[in-house]
C-alpha positions in Angstrom: 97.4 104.8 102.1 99.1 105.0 105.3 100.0 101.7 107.6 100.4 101.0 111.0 103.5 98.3 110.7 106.3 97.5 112.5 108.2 96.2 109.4 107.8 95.4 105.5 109.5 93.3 103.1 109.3 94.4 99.4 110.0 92.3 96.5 108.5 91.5 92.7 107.1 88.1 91.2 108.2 86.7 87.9 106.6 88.4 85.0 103.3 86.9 83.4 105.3 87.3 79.6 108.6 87.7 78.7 107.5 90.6 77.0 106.3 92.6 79.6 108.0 95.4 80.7 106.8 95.8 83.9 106.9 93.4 86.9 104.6 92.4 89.6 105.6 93.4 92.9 104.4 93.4 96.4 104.9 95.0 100.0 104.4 92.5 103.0 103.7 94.0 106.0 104.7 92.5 109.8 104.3 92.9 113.4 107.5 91.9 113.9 111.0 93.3 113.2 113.4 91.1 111.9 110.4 90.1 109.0 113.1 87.1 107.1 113.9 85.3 110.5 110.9 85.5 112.3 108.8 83.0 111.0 105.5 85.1 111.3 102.9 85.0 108.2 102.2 89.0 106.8 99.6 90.8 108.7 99.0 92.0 104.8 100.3 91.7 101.4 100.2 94.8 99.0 100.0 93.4 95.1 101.2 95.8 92.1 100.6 94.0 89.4 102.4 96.5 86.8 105.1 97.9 88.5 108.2 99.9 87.1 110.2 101.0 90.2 109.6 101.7 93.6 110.8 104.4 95.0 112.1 104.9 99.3 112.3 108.3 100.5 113.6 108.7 104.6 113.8 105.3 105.2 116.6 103.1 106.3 116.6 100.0 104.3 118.2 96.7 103.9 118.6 94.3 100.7 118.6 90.7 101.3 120.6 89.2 99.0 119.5 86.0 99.3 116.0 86.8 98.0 117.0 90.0 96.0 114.5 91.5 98.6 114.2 94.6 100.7 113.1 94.6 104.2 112.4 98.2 105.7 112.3 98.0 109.7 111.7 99.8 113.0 108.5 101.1 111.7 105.9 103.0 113.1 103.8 103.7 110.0 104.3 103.6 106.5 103.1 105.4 103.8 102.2 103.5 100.5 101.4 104.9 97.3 100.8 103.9 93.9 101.4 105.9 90.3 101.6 105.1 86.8 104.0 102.7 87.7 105.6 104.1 90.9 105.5 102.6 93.9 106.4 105.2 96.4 107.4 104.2 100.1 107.2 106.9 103.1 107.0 106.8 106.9 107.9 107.3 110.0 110.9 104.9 111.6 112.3 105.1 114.7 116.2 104.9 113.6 118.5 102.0 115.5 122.4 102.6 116.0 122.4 98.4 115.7 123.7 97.3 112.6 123.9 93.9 111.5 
């Protein structure tokens, strides 16, 4: 499913049972660049409840290391797909020379 979003933030929960393999994860989208130091509530949360790995193809990505997070900026759209596990991230970003 494709998003109109200026940013996301992706991370995963703690798992229901030790014994799980998989984790739950989820993909917070903003209005906002700058998603961690803004302030501003999601516009919407994505849940994956049995998720294995996501995987980012063209996109420029940053991992907060603080939360363990990743927060994907500079958005126009994003692209947001779900399979037997995957989690697979698309879109279209405008690219920045800034770097932080």
């Amino acid at each position: 499913m494709i998003h109109k979003t200026k940013s996301v933030i992706i991370g995963r929960k703690k798992k229901e049972h030790d014994t799980d393999e998989d984790r739950p994860c989820f993909v917070s989208l903003f209005d906002v660049n700058k998603p961690h130091t803004s302030g501003k509530v999601p516009t919407d949360i994505l849940e994956f409840p049995h998720s294995h790995r996501v995987i980012i193809k063209g996109l420029d990505v940053s991992y907060l290391l603080m939360g363990n997070d990743l927060v994907i900026e500079n958005l126009e759209e994003i692209e947001v797909e779900y399979a037997e596990g995957h989690i697979y991230l698309t879109g279209v970003q405008q690219h920045s020379d800034e770097t932080e």
